[in-house]
C-alpha positions in Angstrom: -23.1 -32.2 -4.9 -22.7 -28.8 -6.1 -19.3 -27.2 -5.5 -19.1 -24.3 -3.5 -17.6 -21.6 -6.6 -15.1 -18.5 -4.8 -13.1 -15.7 -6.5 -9.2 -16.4 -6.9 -7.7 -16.6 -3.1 -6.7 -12.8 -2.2 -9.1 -11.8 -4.1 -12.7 -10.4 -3.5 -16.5 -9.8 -5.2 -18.3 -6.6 -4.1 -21.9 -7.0 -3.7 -23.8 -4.3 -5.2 -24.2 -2.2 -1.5 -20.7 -2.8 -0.4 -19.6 -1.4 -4.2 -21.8 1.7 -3.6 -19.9 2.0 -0.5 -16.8 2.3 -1.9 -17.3 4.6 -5.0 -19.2 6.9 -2.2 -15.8 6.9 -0.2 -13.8 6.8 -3.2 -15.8 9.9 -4.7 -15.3 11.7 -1.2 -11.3 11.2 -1.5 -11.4 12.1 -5.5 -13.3 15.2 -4.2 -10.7 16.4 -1.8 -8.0 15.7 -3.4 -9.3 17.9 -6.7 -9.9 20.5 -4.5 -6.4 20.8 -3.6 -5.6 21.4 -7.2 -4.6 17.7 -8.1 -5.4 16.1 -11.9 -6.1 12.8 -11.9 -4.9 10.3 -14.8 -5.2 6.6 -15.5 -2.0 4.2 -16.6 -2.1 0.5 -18.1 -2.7 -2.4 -15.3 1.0 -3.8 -16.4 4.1 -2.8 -17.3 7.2 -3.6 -18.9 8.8 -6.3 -16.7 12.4 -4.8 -16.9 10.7 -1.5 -15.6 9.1 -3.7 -12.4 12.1 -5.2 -11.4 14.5 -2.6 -11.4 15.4 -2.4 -8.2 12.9 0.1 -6.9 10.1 -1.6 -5.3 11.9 -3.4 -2.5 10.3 -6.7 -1.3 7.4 -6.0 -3.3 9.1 -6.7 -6.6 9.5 -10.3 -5.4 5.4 -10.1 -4.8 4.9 -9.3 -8.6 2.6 -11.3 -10.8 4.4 -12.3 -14.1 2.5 -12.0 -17.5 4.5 -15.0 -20.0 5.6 -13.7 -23.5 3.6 -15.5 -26.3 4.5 -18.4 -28.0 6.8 -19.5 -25.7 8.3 -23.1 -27.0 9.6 -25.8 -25.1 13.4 -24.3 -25.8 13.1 -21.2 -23.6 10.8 -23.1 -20.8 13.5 -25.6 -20.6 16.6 -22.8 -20.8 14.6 -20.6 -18.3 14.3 -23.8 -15.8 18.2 -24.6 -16.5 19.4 -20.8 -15.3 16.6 -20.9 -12.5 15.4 -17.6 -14.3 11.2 -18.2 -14.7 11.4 -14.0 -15.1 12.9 -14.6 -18.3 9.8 -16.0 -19.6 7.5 -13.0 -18.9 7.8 -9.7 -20.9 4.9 -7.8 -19.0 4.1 -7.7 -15.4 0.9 -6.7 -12.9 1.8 -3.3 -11.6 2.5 -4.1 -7.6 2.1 -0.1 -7.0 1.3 3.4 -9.0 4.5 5.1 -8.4 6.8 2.9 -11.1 3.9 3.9 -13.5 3.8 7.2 -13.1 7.5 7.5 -13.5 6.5 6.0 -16.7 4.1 8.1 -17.3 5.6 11.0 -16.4 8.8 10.0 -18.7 6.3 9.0 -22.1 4.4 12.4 -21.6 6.3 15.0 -20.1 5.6 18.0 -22.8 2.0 17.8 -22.2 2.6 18.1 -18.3 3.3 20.9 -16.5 6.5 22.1 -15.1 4.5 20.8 -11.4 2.7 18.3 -11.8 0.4 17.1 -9.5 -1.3 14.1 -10.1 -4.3 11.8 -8.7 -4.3 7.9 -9.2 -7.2 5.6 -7.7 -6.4 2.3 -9.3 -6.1 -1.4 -8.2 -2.6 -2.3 -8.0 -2.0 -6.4 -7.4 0.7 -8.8 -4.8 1.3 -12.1 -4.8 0.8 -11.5 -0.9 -0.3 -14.8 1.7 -3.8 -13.7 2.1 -4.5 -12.8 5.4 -7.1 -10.0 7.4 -6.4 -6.9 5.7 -3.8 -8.1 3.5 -5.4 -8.8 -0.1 -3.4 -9.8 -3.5 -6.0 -7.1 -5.6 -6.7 -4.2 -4.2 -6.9 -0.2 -4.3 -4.6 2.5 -3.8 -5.5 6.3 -3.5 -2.3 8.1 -4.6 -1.5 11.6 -5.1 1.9 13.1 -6.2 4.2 16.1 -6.8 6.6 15.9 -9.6 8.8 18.8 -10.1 8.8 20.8 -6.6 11.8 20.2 -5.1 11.0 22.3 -2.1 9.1 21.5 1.4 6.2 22.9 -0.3 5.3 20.1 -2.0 5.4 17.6 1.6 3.4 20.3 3.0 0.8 20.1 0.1 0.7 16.5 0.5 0.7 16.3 4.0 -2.4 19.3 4.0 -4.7 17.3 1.3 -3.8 13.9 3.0 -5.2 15.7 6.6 -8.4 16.8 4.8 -9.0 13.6 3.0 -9.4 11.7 6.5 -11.2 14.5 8.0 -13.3 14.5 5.0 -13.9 10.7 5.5 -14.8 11.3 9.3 -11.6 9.0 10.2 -10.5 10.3 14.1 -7.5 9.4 15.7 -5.3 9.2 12.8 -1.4 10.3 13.6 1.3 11.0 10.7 4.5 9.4 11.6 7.6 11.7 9.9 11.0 10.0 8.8 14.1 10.7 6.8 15.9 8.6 4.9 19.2 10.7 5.9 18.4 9.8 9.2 18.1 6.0 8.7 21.5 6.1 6.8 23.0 8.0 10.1 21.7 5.4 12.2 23.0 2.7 9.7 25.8 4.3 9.5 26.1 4.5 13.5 25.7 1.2 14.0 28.6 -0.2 11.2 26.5 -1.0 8.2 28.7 -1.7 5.2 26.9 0.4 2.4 26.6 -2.4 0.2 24.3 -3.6 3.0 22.0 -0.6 3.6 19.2 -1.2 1.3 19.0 -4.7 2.7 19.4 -3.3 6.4 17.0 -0.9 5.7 14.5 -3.8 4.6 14.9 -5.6 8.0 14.5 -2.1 10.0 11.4 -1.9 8.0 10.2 -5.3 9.9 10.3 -4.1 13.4 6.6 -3.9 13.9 6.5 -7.2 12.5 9.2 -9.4 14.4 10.3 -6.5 17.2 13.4 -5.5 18.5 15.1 -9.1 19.0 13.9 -9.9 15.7 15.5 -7.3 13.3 18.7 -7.7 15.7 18.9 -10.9 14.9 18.2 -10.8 11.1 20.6 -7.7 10.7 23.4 -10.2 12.6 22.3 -13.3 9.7 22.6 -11.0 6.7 26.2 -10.0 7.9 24.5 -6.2 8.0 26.1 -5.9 12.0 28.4 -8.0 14.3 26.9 -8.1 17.5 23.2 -7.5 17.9 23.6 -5.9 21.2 24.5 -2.1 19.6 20.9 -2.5 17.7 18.7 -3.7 20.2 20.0 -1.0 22.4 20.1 1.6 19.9 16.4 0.6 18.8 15.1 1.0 22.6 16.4 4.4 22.1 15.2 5.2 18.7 11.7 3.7 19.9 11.8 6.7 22.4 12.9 9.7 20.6 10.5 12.9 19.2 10.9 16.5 18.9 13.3 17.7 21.1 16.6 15.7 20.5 18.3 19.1 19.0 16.9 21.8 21.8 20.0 22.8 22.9 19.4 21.6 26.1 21.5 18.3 25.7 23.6 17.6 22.6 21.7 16.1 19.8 22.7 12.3 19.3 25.5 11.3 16.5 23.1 9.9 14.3 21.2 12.4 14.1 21.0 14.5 10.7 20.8 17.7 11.7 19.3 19.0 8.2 16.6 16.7 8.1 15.4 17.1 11.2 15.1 20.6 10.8 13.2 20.1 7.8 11.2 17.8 9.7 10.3 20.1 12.6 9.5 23.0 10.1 7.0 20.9 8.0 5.6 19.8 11.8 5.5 23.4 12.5 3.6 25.0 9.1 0.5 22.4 9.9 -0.3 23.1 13.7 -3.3 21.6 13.5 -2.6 18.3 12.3 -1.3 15.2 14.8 2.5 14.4 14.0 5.2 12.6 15.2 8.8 12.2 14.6 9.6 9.0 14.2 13.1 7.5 13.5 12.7 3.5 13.2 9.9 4.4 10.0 11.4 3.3 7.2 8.8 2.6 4.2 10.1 -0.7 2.4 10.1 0.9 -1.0 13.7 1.3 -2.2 12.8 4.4 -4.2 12.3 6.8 -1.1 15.4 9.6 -0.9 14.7 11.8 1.9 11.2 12.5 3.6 9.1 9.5 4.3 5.6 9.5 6.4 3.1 7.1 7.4 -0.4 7.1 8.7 -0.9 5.3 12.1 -3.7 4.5 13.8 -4.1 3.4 17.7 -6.6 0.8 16.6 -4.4 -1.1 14.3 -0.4 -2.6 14.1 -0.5 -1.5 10.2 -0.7 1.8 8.8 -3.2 2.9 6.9 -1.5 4.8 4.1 1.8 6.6 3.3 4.7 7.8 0.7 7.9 10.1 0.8 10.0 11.6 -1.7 11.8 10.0 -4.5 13.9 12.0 -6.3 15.6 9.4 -7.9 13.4 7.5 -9.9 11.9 9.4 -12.9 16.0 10.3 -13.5 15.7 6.3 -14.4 13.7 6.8 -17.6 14.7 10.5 -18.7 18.4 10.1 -18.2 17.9 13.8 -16.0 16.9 14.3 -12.4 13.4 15.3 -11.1 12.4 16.1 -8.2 9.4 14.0 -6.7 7.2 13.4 -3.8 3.9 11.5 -3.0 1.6 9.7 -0.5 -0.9 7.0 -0.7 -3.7 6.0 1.1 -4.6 2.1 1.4 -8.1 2.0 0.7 -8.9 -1.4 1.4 -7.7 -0.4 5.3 -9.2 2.2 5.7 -12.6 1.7 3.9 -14.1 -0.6 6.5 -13.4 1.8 9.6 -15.6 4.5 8.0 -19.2 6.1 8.8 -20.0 7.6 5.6 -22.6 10.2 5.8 -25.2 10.3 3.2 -25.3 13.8 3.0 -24.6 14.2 -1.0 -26.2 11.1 -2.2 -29.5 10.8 -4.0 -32.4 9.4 -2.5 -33.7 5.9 -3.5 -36.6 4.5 -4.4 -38.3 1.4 -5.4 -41.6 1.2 -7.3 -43.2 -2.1 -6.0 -45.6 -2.7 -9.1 -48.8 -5.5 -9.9 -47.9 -7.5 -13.3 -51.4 -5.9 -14.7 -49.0 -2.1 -14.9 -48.4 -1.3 -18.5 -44.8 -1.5 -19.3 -45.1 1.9 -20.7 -46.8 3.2 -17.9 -44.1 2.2 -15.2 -41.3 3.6 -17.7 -42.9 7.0 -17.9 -43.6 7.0 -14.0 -39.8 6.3 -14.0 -38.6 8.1 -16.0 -40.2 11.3 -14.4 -38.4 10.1 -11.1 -34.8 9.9 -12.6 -35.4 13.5 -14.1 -36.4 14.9 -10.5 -32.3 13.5 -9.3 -34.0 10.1 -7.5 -32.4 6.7 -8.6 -35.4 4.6 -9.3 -35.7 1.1 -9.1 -38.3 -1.7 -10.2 -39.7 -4.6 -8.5 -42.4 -6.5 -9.1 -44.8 -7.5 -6.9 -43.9 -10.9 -4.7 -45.6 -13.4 -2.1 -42.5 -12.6 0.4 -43.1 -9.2 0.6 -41.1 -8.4 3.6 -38.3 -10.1 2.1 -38.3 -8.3 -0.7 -38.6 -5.0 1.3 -35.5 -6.3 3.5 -33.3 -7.0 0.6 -33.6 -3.2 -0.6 -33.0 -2.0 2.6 -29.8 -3.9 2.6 -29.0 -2.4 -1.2 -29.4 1.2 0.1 -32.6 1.9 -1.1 -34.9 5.0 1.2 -38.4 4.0 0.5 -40.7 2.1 -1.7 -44.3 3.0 -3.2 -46.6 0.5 -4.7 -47.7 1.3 -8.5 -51.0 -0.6 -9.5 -53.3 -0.1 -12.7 -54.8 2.9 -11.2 -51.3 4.6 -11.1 -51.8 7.6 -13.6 -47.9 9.1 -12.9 -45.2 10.0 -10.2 -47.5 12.4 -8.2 -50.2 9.7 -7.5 -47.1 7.8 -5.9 -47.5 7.3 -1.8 -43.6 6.8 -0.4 -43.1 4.7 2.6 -39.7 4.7 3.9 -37.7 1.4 4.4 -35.9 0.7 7.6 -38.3 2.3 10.5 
């Protein structure tokens, strides 16, 4: 018995409709984002391991796939297994996001760039994630960034393209959640936190969607982060509740509040009127590299979000041994692709030429070939018993309508169309 043969667990096969799906969505968010004056650029699927796990990526450099070094011997497996260090045996590593690279990049090429450098970066990225609905260990990130803009400018330019690329994609309902990280350390810093604990705090915060209010109470009590869980899971009932008038001057502004970022918050709320956003002080964003603004697309049909990013001033000050100021945001394809109603409006029409084996081979070429210079993709398909079947299985690859070509064919303008799916 035959057995039944799958791609790698986590991972997926597109057929060839559901691919043409994607690079028409993916086209539409290339489209946008160029139009808001972004470049886009391409990076190697792995990097150096050192440069994955150095600190930056949070839980996700624990969800990074390890690529061995060559030759290794039975010397260094067996020294590896005696420290309990398997990372010492790999040299390279699957990128687990497109930020680390393009602090990389950024770093190898930075005389070429511009002194603001906004970049586009539609690449798979890969997790050793448990496989799960939504959740895959391969799949594609839409990222755009700012490197060099230190200002609110550069949020606002993210936030603006980010708005028009779901708009663009006919996604409703969408909300941008806004954060701080000055905030999270005040309400850290509120509630005790040694600062050799924050980053790990921070983590747990970051589960509260996850494992709720109880939950990160109780974790932040296990990794000795707090005392008493009873300050957090009141605090967080608070927190859950707050938006954007905790500094009106009506009533005093809480203690945790920091009073510069929020301002900065409300003013980059304020500058896009238009656009749905909240103020959100529990959103964290796992990624360790985040230094003050952080956002998050939410949508009311789902408990995950659907994209997000911050800024990260820190990280390309890693590789170039100087500061730079840096901010991006990221939309999670693979959750967002399935909620969409492309329109077709844009995409060329398709054919199929349904021809008898007696059709010259030259003749169907030329009768094709005049189709594909007119801007219609042409397709070929030979004449079959199961001729509904055959019609049906276009239909289901996208294709508009179908003429028959026999003998008597002379070229394209003898062709009668019938379209598929009525």
């Amino acid at each position: 018995m035959a057995q039944t043969v799958t791609p790698p667990r986590g991972m997926r096969d597109f057929l060839p409709a559901e691919k043409a799906r994607r690079e028409h969505a993916l086209g539409v968010i290339r489209g946008v984002y160029a139009a808001h004056g972004f470049d886009e650029i391409e990076t190697p699927v792995m990097e150096d391991s050192s440069r994955l796990h150095a600190g930056l990526g949070g839980d996700n450099e624990k969800l990074a796939f390890a690529v061995m070094k060559r030759g290794l011997g039975e010397a260094e497996l067996s020294a590896a297994a005696a420290a309990g260090d398997p990372l010492s045996l790999a040299d390279l590593g699957l990128r687990y996001d497109l930020t680390v690279p393009l602090a990389r990049f950024y770093a190898t090429h930075r005389a070429a760039l511009p002194p603001v450098f906004r970049s586009i970066q539609i690449a798979p990225v890969w997790r050793a994630e448990r496989p799960q609905k939504g959740r895959y260990r391969q799949f594609v990130q839409c990222d755009i960034d700012i490197i060099g803009d230190a200002t609110p400018l550069a949020e606002l330019e993210l936030l603006t393209a980010t708005v028009a690329t779901l708009d663009a994609l006919g996604l409703a309902g969408c909300t941008i959640r806004l954060n701080d990280r000055r905030i999270l350390a005040g309400i850290l810093a509120a509630w005790g936190v040694p600062a050799e604990l924050r980053e790990r705090a921070l983590i747990t915060v970051d589960k509260l969607d996850k494992i709720g209010v109880d939950g990160v109470a109780a974790e932040l009590v296990e990794t000795g982060a707090v005392a008493s869980p009873d300050v957090v899971v009141e605090a967080l009932h608070g927190l859950t509740a707050a938006d954007w008038h905790l500094h009106d001057g009506v009533v005093p502004p809480p203690a945790w509040l920091d009073l510069d970022a929020y301002a900065e918050l409300r003013a980059l709320r304020e500058a896009l009127p238009g656009a749905a956003i909240e103020f959100d002080p529990t959103l964290v964003r796992g990624m360790g590299y985040y230094t003050g603004t952080i956002f998050e697309i939410a949508h009311p049909e789902f408990g995950y979000s659907l994209g997000g990013g911050g800024r990260y001033d820190g990280m390309i000050g890693r590789f170039l041994g100087q500061e730079v100021p840096a901010c991006g945001f990221s939309i999670g394809f693979e959750r967002i692709v399935d909620l969409l109603e492309l329109r077709d409006a844009g995409r060329p029409r398709a054919v199929v030429l349904v021809h008898d084996g007696a059709v010259p081979a030259e003749r169907l070429l030329a009768i094709k070939r005049e189709l594909v210079a007119s801007g219609v993709r042409v397709r070929l398909e030979r004449r079959v018993k199961n001729f509904r079947a055959l019609l049906d299985r276009v239909t289901a690859d996208g294709f508009d309508a179908f003429a028959s070509v026999t003998a008597e064919t002379a070229d394209a303008s003898a062709l009668e169309f019938r379209e598929l799916g009525e």
